[in-house]
C-alpha positions in Angstrom: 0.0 0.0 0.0 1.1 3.5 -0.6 -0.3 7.1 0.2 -1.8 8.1 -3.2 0.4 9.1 -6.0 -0.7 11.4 -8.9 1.0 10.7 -12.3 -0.1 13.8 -14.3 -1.4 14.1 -17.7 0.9 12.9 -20.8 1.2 12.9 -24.6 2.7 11.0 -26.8 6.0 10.2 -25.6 6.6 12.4 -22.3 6.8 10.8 -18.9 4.5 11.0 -16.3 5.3 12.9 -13.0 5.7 10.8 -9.9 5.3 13.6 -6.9 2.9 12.6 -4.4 0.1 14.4 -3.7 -2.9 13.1 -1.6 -6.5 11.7 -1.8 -8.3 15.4 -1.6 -6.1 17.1 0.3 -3.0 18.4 -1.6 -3.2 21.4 -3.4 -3.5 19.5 -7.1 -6.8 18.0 -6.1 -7.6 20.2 -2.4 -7.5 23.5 -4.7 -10.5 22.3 -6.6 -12.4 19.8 -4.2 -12.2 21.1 -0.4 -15.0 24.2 -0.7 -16.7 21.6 -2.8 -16.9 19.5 -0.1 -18.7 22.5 2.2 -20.8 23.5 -0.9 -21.9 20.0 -1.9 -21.1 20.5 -5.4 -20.1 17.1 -6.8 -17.6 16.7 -9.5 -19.0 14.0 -11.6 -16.4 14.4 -14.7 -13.5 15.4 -15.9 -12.6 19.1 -15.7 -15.7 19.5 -14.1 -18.0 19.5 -17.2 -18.6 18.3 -20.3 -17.3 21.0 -22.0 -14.2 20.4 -19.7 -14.0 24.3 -18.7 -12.2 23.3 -15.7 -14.1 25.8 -13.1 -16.2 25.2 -10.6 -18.9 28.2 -11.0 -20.5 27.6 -7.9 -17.4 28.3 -5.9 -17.8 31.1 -2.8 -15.3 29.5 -0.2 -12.6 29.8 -1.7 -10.3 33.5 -2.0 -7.2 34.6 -3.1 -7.6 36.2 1.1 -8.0 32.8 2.2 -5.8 30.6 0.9 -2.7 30.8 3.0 -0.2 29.0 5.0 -3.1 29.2 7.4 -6.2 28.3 6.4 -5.3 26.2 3.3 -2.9 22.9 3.2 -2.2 19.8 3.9 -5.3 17.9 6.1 -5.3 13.6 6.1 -4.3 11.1 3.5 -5.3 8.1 2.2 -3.5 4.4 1.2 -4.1 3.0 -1.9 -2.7 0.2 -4.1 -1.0 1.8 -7.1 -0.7 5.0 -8.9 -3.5 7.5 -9.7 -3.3 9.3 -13.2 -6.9 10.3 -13.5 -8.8 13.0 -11.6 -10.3 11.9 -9.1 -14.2 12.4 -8.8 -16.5 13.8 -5.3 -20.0 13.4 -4.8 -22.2 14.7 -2.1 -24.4 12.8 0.5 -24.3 9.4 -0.5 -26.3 7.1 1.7 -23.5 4.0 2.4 -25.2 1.5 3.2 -24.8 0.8 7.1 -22.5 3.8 7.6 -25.2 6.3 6.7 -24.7 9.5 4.4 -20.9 10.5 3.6 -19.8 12.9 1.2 -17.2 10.9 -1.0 -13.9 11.1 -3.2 -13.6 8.0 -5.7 -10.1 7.5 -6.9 -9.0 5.2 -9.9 -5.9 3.6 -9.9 -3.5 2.3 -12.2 -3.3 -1.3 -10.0 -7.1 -2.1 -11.3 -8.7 -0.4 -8.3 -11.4 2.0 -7.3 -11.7 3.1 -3.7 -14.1 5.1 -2.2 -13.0 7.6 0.9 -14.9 9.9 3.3 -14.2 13.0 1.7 -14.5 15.0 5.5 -11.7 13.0 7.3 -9.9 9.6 8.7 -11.0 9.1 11.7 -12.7 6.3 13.8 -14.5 4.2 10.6 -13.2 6.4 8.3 -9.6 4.9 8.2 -10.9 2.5 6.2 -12.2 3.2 2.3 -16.2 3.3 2.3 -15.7 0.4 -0.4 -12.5 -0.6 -2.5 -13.2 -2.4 -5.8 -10.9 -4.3 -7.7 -10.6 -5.8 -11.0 -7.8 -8.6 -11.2 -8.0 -12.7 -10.3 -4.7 -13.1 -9.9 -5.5 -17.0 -8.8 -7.3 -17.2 -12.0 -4.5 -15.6 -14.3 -6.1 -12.2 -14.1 -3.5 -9.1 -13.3 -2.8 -5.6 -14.1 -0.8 -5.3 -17.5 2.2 -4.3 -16.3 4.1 -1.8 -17.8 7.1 -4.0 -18.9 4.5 -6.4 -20.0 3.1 -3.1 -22.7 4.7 -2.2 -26.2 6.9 1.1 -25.2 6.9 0.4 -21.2 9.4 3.4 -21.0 7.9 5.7 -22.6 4.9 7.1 -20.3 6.7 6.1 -16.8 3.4 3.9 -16.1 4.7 0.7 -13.4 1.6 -0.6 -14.6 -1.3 0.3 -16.8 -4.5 -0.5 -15.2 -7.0 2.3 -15.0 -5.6 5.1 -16.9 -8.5 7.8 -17.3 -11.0 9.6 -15.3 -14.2 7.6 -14.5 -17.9 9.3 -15.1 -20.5 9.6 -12.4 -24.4 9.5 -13.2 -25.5 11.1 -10.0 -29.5 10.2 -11.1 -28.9 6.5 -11.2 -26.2 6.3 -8.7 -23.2 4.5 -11.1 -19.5 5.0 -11.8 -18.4 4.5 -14.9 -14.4 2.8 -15.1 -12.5 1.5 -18.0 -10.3 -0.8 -16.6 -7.0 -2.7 -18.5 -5.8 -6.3 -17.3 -3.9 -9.0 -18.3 -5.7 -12.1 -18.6 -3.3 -14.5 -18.9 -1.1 -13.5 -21.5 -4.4 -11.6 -22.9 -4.2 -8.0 -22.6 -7.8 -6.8 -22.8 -10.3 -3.5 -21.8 -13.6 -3.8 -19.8 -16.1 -1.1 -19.4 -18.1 -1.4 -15.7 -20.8 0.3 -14.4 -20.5 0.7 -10.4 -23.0 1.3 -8.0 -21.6 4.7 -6.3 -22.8 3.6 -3.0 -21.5 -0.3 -2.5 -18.7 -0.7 -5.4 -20.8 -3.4 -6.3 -21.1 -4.3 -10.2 -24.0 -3.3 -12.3 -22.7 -4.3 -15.2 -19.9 -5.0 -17.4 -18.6 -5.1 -21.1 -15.3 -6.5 -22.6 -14.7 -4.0 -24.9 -14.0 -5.6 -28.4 -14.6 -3.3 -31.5 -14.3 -3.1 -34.9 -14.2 -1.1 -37.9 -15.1 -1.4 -41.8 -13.1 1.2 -43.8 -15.2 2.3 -46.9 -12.7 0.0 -48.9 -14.2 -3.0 -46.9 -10.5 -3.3 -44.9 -12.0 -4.7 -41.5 -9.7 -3.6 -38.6 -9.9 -5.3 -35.0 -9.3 -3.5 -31.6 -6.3 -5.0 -30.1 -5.9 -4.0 -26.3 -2.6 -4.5 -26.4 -1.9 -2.0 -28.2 -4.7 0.4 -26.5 -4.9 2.9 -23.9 -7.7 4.9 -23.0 -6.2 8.0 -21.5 -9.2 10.5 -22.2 -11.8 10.1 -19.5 -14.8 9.0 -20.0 -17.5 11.3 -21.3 -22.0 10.6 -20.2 -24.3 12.2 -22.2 -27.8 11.6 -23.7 -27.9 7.9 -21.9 -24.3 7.1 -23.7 -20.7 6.7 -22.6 -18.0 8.0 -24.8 -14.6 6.4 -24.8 -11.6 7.2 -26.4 -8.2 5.6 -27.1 -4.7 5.9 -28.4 -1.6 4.1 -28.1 0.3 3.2 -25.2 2.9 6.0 -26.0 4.6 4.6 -29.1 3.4 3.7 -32.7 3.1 0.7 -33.7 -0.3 -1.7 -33.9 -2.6 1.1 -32.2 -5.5 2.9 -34.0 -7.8 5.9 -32.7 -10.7 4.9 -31.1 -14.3 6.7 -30.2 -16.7 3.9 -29.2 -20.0 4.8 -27.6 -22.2 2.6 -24.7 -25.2 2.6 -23.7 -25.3 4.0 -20.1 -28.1 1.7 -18.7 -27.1 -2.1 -20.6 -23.0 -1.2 -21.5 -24.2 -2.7 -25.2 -22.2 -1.0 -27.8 -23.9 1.9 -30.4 -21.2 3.7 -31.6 -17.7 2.9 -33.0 -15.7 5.7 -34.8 -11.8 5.4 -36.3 -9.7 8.5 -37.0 -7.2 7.0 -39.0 -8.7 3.5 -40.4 -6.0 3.9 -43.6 -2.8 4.6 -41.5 -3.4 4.1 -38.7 -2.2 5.9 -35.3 -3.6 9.5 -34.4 -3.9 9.0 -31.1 -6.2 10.3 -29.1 -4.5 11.4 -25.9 -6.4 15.1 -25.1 -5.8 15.9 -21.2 -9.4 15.7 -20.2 -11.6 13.9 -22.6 -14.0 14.5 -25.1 -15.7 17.5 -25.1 -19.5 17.7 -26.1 -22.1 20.5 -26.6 -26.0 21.1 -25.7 -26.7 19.8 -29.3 -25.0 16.5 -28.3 -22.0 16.9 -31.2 -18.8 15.5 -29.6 -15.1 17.0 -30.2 -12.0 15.6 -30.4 -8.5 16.0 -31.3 -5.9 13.9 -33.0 -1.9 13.2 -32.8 -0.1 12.5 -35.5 -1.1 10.6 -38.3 -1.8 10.9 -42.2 -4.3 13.5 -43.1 -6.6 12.3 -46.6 -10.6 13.3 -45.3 -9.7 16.4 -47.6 -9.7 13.7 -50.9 -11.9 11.5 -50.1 -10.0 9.7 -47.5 -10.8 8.6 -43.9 -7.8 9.5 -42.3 -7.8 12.6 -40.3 -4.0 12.8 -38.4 -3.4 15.8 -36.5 -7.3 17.3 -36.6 -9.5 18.5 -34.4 -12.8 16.6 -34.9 -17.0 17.0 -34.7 -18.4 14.0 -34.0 -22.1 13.6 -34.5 -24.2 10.4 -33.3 -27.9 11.7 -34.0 -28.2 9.4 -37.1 -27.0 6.5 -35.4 -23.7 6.4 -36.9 -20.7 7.7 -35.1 -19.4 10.1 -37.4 -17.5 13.2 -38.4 -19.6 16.0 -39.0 -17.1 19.0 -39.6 -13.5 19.2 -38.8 -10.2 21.5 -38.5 -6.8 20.7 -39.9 -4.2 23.2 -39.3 -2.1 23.9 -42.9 1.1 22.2 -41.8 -0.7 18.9 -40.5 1.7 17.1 -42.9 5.0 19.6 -40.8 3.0 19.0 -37.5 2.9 15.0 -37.7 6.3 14.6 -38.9 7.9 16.2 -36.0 5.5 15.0 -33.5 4.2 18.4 -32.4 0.5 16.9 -32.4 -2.6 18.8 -31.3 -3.5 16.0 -29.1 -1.4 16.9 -25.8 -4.1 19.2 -25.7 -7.4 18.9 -24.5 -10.2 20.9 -26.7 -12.3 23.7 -25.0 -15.7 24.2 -25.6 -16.9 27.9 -24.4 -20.5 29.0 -23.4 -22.5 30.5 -26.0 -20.7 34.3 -26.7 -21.9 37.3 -28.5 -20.6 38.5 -31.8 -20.4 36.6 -35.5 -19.5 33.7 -33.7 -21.1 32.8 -31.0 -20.5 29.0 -30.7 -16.6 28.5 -30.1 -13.9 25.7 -29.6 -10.2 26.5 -28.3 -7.1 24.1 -28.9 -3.7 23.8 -29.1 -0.8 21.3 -29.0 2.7 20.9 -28.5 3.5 23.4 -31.0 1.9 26.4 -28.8 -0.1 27.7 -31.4 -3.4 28.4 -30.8 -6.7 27.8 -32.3 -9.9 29.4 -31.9 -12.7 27.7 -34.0 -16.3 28.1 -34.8 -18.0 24.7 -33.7 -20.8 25.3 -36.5 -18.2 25.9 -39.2 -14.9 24.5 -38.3 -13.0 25.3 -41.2 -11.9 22.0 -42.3 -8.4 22.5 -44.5 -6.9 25.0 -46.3 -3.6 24.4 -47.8 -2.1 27.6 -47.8 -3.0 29.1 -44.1 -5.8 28.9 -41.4 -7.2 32.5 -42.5 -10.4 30.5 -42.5 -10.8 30.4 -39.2 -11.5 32.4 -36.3 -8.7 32.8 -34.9 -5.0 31.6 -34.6 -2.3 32.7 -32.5 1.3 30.7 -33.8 3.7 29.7 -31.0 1.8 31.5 -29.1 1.5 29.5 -25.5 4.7 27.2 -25.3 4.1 23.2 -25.7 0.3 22.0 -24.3 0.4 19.1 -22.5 -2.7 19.6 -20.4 -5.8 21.9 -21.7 -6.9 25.7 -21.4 -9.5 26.4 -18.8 -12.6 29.0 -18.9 -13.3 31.1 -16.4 -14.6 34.8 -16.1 -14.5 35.7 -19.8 -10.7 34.8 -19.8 -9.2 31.7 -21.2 -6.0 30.3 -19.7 -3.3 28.3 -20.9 0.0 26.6 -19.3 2.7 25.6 -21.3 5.6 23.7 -20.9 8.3 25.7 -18.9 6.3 28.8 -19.8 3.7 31.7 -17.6 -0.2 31.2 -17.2 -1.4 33.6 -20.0 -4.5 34.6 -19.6 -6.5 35.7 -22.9 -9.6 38.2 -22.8 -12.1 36.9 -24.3 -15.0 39.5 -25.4 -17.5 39.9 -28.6 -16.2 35.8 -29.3 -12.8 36.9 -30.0 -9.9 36.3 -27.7 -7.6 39.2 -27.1 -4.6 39.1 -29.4 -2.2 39.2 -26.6 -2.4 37.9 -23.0 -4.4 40.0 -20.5 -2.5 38.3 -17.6 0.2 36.6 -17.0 1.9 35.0 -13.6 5.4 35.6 -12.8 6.4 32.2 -12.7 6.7 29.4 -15.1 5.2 25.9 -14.7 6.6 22.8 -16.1 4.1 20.0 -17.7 4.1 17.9 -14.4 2.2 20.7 -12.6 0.5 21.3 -15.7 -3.3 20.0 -14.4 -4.9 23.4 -13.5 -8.5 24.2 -11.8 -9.6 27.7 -11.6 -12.6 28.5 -9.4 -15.1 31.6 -9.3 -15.2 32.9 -6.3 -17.2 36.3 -4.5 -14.1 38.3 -5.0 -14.7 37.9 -8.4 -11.1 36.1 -9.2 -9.6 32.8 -10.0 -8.5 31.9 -6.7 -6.6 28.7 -7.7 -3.4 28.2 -10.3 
């Protein structure tokens, strides 16, 4: 056993942090979660939302007054099994049954496990997890894939590659969503369970086993092995999204968007980026995006890029997905002019999560920001994306080049300002007013913040400021 770990979010081929922070109590997770846990506002997904803004609106604890060496640190910790890479997820008053109502942090970790913890303290009965799920046999041949097991072990850092993204909680039925990776005696293979919030107990489960027909009739297979679902999982309009890319190197993986129904985990939705090449990962810190029309977005590492001639591949692209014909497809779709300069050189868009902003005034009122390790910034219009044009992005919004320093994690809403973090570089805070961000930062902070601190969480607060990050 081990306090919990955090390894923070990756791309491609970076490595993954190892600094230990603790179940809801350091700053990473504590600077988000703790006036949550007064408020009772659960935190049922990734970044918060489904747009993954990354704030907590409801937020009125919580000031830049109040957090000090004072009133704001370091409270109880937790044990758990293995490393945690996803967010972990709080909900409020949930009845446990024979230990009445608790308010409760679910963490995911990479050993196969979920735990549940009193969210308020450790004491007395509370040393102990409210429930701990786990998802190996190991007397029946069923382990963790371990990371020397995996193609690339190296690569992300990951001892082991169990449960890799950020689970989903449906609040009105009482169920947490988990994709889980084991090793099933020599088998590496991906299962999709439905939790009951308040015991751990299974509602149901799903090996998860796709496959694709390319319009050339080329049938591909999902192979596990080469799989790793690193997006967390995305709920909405009774479905569960789930995306994948490699396990950090190329070779045998594909890019996955497969869609579940919530209540029976039978698959309705299976969607390739890349069925001709191959790779374009999808590694986006956070997870598919959606908006109140129920379009999906997602963005792409590198891969080759075709859709423009009639192909299917779509490397290095940021992505509308659209499900309301019952087929999971692309809909509309950005491909920055130097895809082809982008993928070679491994300066995908996917180390960065994509952004999806409330409705703004102005020509363009529905918007979608993203980036990537190149730093350049995009600002697109989610009902006209601008596809590709081969001699500049002038067709879109906007477009800041090099503008933000490498993206390994994504930009965050909050306040009519837009902030990003990148590699070794300041928080720049962009304006954004009329649907147009300003053309140079609004705010910056004086000091710079490498990718393994790079998971931020801004919260609104009474004084009117983000009081966190």
């Amino acid at each position: 056993m081990r306090n919990v770990r955090s390894l923070r979010e990756y791309s491609g081929s970076s490595f993954a942090s190892r600094n230990s922070v603790v179940v809801a109590i350091l700053l990473l997770y504590f600077c988000f979660l703790v006036a949550q846990v007064h408020g009772q506002v659960s935190v049922l997904t990734s970044r918060n939302d489904n747009g993954r803004t990354g704030a907590n609106r409801n937020e009125t604890l919580l000031t830049p007054v109040n957090v000090n060496s004072n009133n704001f640190g370091f409270l109880f910790s937790q044990s758990v099994d293995g490393y945690i890479v996803g967010q972990p997820l709080y909900l409020s008053n949930v009845w446990i049954p024979g230990a009445g109502s608790h308010n409760v942090v679910y963490v995911a970790t990479l050993h196969d496990s979920v735990y549940a913890f009193d969210a308020d303290g450790n004491a007395g009965s509370n040393t102990a997890p409210l429930w701990h799920a786990n998802f190996t046999d190991p007397a029946n041949g069923i382990t963790t894939a371990s990371g020397a097991f995996l193609p690339c072990p190296g690569v992300t850092g990951f001892p082991e590659a169990g449960i890799v993204s950020t689970p989903v909680i449906d609040a009105s039925t009482g169920t947490i969503y988990v994709v889980a990776k084991t090793n099933e005696n020599g088998t590496v293979a991906h299962h999709l369970y439905a939790l009951d919030v308040a015991t751990g107990q299974q509602k149901a489960s799903i090996l998860i086993t796709p496959t694709y027909t390319t319009n050339s009739g080329k049938v591909i297979t999902f192979n596990s092995l080469h799989q790793m679902n690193r997006p967390g999982l995305l709920l909405t309009n009774g479905k569960i999204y789930v995306a994948f890319g490699s396990n950090g190197c190329n070779g045998g993986n594909y890019s996955w968007v497969l869609a579940y129904d919530a209540t029976t985990l039978q698959q309705v939705g299976t969607f390739n980026a890349a069925p001709g090449k191959g790779l374009a990962s999808i590694w986006q810190s956070g997870g598919p995006a959606t908006d109140d029309l129920g379009n999906l977005y997602v963005s792409t590492s590198e891969s080759t890029f075709n859709a423009n001639v009639g192909g299917q591949d779509y490397g290095s692209s940021i992505l509308k997905l659209n499900q309301s014909t019952g087929k999971l497809d692309v809909a509309d779709y950005f491909t920055p002019y130097n895809q082809s300069s982008l993928s070679a050189r491994d300066l995908d868009i996917s180390s960065c999560g994509v952004l999806v902003l409330p409705d703004q005034a102005g020509a363009h009122p529905h918007l979608l920001v993203a980036s990537g390790k190149e730093g350049t910034v995009y600002v697109l219009d989610r009902d006209n994306m601008g596809r590709f044009n081969a001699a500049g992005d002038t067709q879109i919004v906007q477009e800041f080049p090099l503008a933000v320093g490498p993206m390994f994690s994504a930009p965050v809403y909050w306040n009519n300002t837009v902030y990003f973090t990148g590699n070794y570089k300041p928080i720049k805070g962009y304006g954004l007013s009329g649907g147009l961000l300003s053309s140079v930062p609004i705010s910056s902070s004086r000091f710079k913040i490498s990718r393994e601190d790079m998971r931020r969480r801004f919260q609104q607060t009474e004084t009117t400021t983000a009081s966190c990050g």
